[in-house]
Backbone as CSV, one residue per row, in Angstrom:
resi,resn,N_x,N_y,N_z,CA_x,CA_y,CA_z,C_x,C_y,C_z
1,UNK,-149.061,-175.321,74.880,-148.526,-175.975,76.038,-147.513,-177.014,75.578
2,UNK,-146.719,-177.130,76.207,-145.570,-177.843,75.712,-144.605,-178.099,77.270
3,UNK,-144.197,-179.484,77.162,-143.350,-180.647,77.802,-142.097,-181.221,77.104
4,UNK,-140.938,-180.908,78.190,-139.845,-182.011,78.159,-139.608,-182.859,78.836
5,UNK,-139.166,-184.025,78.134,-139.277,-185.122,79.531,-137.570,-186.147,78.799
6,UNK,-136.312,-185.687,79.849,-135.499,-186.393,79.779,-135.496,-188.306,79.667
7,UNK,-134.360,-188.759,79.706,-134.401,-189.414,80.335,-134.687,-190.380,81.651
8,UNK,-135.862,-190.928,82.144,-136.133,-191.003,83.056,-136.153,-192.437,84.001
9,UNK,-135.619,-192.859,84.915,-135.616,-193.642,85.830,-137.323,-194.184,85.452
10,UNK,-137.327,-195.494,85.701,-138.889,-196.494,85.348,-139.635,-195.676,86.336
11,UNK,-139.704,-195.368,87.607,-140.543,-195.216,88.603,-140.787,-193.759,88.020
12,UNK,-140.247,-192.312,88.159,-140.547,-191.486,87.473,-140.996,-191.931,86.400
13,UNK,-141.088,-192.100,85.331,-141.746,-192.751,84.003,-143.078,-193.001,84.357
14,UNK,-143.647,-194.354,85.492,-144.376,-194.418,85.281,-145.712,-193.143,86.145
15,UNK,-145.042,-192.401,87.082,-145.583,-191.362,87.509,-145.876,-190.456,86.195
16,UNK,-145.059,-190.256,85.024,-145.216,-189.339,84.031,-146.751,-189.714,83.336
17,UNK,-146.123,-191.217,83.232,-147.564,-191.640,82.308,-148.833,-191.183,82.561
18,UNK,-148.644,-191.753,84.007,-150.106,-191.424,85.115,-150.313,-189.949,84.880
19,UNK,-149.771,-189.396,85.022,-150.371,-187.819,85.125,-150.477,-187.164,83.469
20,UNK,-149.862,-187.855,82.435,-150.409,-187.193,81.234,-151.874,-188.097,80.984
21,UNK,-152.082,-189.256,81.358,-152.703,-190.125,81.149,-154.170,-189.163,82.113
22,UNK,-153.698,-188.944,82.873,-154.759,-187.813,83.405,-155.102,-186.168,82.983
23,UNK,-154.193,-186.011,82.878,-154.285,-184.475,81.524,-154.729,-184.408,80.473
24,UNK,-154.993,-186.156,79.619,-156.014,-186.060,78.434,-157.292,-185.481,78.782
25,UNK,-158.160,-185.612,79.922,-158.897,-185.471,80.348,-159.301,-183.636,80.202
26,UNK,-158.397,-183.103,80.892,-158.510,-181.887,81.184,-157.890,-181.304,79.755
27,UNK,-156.916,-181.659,79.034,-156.995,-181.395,78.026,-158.004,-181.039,76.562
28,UNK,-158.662,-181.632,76.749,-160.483,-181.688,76.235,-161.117,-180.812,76.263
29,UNK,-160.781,-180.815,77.821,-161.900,-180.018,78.639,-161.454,-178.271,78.219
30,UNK,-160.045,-178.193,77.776,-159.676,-176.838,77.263,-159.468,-176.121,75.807
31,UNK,-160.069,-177.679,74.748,-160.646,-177.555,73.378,-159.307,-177.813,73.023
32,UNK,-157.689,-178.083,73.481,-157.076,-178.858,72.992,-157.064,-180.257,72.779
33,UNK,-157.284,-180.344,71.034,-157.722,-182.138,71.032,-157.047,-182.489,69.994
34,UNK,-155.585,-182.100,69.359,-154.387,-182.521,68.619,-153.188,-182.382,69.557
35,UNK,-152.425,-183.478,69.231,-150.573,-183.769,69.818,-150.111,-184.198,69.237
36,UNK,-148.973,-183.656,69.749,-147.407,-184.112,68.990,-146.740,-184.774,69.859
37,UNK,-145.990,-185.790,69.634,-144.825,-186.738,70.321,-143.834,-185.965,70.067
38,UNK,-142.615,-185.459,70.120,-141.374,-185.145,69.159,-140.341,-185.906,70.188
39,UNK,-139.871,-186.624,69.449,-138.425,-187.654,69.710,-137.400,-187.746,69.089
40,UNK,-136.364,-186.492,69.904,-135.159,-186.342,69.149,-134.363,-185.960,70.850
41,UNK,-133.164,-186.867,70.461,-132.021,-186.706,71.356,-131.555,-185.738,71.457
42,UNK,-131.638,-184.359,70.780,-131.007,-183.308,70.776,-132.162,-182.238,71.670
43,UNK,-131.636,-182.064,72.617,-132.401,-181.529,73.710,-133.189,-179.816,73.291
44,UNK,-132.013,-179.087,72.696,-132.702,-178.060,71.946,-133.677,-177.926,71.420
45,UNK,-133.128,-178.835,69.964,-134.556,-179.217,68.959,-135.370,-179.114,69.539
46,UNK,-135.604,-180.258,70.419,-136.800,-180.921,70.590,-137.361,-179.435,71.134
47,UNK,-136.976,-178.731,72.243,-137.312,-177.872,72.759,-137.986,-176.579,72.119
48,UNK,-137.047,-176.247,70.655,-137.432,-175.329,70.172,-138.629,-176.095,69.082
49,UNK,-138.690,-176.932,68.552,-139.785,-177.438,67.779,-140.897,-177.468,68.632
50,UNK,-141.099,-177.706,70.151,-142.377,-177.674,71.209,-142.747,-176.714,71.603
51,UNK,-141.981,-175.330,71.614,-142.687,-173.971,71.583,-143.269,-173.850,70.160
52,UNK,-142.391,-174.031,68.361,-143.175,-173.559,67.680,-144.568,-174.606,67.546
53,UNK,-144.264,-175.554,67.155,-145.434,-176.608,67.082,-147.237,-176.000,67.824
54,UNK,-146.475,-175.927,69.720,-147.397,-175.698,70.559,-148.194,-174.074,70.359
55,UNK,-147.400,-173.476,69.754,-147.834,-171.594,69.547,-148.523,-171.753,67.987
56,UNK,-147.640,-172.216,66.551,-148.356,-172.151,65.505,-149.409,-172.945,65.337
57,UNK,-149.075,-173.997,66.142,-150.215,-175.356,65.261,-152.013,-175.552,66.801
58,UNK,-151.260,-174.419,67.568,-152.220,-175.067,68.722,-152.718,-176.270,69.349
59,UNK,-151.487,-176.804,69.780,-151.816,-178.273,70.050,-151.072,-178.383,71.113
60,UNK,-151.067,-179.816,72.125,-150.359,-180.106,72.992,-149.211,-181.117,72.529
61,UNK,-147.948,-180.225,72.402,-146.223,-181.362,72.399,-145.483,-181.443,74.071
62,UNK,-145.413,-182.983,73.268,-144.654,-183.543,74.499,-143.152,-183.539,73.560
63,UNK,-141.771,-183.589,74.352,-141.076,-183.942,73.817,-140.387,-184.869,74.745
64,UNK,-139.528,-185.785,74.102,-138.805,-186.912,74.857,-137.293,-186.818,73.983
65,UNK,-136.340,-187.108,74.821,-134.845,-187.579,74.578,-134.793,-188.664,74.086
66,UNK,-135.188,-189.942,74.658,-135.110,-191.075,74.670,-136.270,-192.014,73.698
67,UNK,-135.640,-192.961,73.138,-136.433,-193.588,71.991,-137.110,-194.027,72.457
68,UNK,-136.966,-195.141,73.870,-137.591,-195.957,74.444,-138.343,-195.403,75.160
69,UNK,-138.387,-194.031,75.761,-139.808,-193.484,77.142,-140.210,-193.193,75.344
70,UNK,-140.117,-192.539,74.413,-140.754,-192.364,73.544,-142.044,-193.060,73.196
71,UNK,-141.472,-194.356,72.805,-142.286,-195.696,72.855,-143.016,-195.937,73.863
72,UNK,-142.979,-195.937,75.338,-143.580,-196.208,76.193,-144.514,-195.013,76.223
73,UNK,-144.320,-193.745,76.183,-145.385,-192.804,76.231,-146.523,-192.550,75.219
74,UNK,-146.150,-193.189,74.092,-146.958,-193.570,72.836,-147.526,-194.721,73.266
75,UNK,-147.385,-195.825,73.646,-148.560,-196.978,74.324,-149.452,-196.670,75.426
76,UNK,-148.969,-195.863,75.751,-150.192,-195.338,77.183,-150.725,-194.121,76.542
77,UNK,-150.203,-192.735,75.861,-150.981,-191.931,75.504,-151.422,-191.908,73.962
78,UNK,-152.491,-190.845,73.794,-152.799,-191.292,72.212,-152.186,-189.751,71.707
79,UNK,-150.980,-189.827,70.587,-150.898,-188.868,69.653,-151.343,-188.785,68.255
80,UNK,-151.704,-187.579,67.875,-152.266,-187.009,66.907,-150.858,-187.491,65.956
81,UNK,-149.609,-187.135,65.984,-148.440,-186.999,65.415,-147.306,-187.697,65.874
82,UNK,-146.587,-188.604,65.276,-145.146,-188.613,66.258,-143.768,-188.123,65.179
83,UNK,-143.218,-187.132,66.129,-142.096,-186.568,64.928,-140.554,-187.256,65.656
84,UNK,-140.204,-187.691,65.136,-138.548,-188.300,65.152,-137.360,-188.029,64.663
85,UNK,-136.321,-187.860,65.567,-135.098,-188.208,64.662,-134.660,-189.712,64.445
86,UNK,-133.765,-189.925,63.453,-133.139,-191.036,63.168,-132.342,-192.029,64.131
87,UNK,-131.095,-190.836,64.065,-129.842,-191.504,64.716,-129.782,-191.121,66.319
88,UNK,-129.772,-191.953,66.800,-129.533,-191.611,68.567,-129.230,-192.781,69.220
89,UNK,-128.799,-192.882,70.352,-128.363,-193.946,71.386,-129.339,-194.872,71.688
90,UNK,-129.286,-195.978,71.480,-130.171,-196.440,72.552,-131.525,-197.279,71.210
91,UNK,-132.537,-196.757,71.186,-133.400,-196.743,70.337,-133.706,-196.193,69.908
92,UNK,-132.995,-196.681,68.366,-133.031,-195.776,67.280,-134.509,-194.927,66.740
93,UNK,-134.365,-194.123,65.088,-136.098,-193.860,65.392,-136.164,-194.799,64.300
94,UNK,-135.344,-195.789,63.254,-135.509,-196.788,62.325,-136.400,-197.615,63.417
95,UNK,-135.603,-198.071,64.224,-136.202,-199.448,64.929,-137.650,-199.040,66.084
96,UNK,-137.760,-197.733,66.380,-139.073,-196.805,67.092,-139.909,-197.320,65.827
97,UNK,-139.519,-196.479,64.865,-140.642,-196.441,63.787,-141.321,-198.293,63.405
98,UNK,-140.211,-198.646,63.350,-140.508,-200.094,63.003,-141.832,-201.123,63.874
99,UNK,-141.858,-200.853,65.221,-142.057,-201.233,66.009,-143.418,-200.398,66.369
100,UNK,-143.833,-198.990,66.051,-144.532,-198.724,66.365,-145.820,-199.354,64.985
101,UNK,-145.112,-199.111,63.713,-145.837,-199.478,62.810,-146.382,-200.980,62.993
102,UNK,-145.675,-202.121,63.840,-146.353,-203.396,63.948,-147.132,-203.329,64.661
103,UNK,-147.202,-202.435,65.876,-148.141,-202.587,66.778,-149.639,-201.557,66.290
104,UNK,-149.211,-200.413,65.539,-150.165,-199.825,65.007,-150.064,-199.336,63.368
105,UNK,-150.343,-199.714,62.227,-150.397,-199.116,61.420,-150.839,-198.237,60.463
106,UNK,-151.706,-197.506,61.324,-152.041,-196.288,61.632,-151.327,-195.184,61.550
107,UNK,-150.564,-195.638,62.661,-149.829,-193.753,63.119,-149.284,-193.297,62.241
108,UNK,-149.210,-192.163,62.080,-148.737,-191.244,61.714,-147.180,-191.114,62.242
109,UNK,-146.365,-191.101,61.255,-144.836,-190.620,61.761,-144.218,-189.601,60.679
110,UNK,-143.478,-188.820,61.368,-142.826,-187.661,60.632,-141.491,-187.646,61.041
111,UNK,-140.119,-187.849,59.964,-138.942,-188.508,60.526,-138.407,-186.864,60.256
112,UNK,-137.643,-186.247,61.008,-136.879,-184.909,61.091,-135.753,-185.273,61.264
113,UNK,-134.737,-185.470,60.179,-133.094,-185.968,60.230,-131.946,-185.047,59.962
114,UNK,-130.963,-185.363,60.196,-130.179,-184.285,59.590,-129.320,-185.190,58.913
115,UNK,-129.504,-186.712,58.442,-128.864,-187.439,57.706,-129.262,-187.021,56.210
116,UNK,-129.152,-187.951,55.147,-129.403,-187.495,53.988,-130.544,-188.395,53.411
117,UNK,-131.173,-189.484,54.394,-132.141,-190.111,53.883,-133.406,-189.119,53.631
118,UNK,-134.015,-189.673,51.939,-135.088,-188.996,51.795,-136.679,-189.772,51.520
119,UNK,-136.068,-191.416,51.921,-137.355,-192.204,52.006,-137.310,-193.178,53.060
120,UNK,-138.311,-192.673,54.291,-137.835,-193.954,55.551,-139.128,-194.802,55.404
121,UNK,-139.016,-195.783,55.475,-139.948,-196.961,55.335,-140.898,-196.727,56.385
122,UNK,-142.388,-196.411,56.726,-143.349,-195.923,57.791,-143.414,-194.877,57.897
123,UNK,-142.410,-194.284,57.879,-142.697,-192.442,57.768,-143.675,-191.565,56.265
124,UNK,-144.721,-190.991,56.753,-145.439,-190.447,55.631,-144.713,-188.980,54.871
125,UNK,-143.636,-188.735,56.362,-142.936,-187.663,55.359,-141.356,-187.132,56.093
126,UNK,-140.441,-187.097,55.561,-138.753,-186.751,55.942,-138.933,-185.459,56.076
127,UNK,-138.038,-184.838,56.869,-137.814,-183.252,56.753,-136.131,-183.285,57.048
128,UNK,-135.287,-182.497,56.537,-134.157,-182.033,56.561,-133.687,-181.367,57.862
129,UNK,-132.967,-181.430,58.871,-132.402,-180.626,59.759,-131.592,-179.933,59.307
130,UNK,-130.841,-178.750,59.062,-132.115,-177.443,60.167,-133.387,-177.323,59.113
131,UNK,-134.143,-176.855,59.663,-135.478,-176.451,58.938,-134.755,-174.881,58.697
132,UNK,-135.221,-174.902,57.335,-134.497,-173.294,56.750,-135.800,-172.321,56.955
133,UNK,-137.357,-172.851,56.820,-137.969,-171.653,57.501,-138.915,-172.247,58.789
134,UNK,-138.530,-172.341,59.390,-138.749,-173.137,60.992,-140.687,-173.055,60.814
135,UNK,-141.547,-171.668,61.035,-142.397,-171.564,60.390,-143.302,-172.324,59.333
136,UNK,-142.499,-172.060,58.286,-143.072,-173.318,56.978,-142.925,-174.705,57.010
137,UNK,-142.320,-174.970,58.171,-142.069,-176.337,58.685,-143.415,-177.019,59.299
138,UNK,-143.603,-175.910,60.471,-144.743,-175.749,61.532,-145.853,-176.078,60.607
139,UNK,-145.616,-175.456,59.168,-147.429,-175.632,58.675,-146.892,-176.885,58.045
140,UNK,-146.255,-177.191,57.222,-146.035,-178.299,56.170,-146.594,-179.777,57.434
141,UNK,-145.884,-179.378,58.890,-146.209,-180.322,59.677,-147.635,-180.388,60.550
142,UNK,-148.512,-179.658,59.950,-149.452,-179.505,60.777,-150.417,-179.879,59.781
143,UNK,-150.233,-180.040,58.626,-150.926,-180.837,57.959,-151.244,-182.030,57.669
144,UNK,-149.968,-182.582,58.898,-150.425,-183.850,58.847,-151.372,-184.093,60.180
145,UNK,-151.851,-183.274,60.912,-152.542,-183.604,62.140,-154.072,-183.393,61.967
């Protein structure tokens, strides 16, 4: 099962929350009990990483455009994973990552760039854009869940 969620106006937003915030529930209840965040501005990606993720790894991905509903959907819901890109408008995933690590240092983050950085400060592991076997990606990343 797998979700996109644009950019969204606060009032939609907080309707989103509410109703994933209620789908943990039933989520459970259907022996899905791993997720993925994926937060990348590139609407594709994100799209095609939330079918493989959701089909190889059996889990529930959300994906988001935006750094900031990113962030906000990570304080109200609990993920197993959060996968990121770097560079994007708005809020970045340097300053996401930064910010999520003060408030939790815990999480788990997985930075997916197509820059050339190969050590991000909070991230437990970089991956290269494009993924050359999309597949071996799916598992390399499912090991972290």
């Amino acid at each position: 099962m797998y979700y996109s969620i644009g950019a969204l106006q606060s009032s939609e937003s907080e309707i989103v929350f509410l109703l994933y915030t209620l789908y943990d529930g039933a989520k459970k209840m259907n022996g899905q009990n791993k997720s993925i965040l994926i937060v990348d501005d590139d609407i594709e990606v994100g799209s095609l990483l939330s079918k493989v993720f959701s089909s190889a790894l059996s889990c529930e991905v959300v994906c988001v455009s935006d750094g900031k509903l990113g962030l906000d959907m990570w304080r109200v819901r609990t993920f197993d994973l959060i996968i990121t890109d770097l560079q994007r408008r708005g809020l970045d995933g340097k300053a996401m990552i930064d910010i999520m690590r003060e408030e939790d240092p815990a999480v788990k983050i997985v930075v997916f760039t197509g820059g050339i950085e190969n050590d991000v400060p909070g991230a437990i592991a970089v991956f290269h854009k494009p993924a050359k076997n999309i597949l071996q990606f799916a598992k390399e990343v499912g090991n972290f869940l």
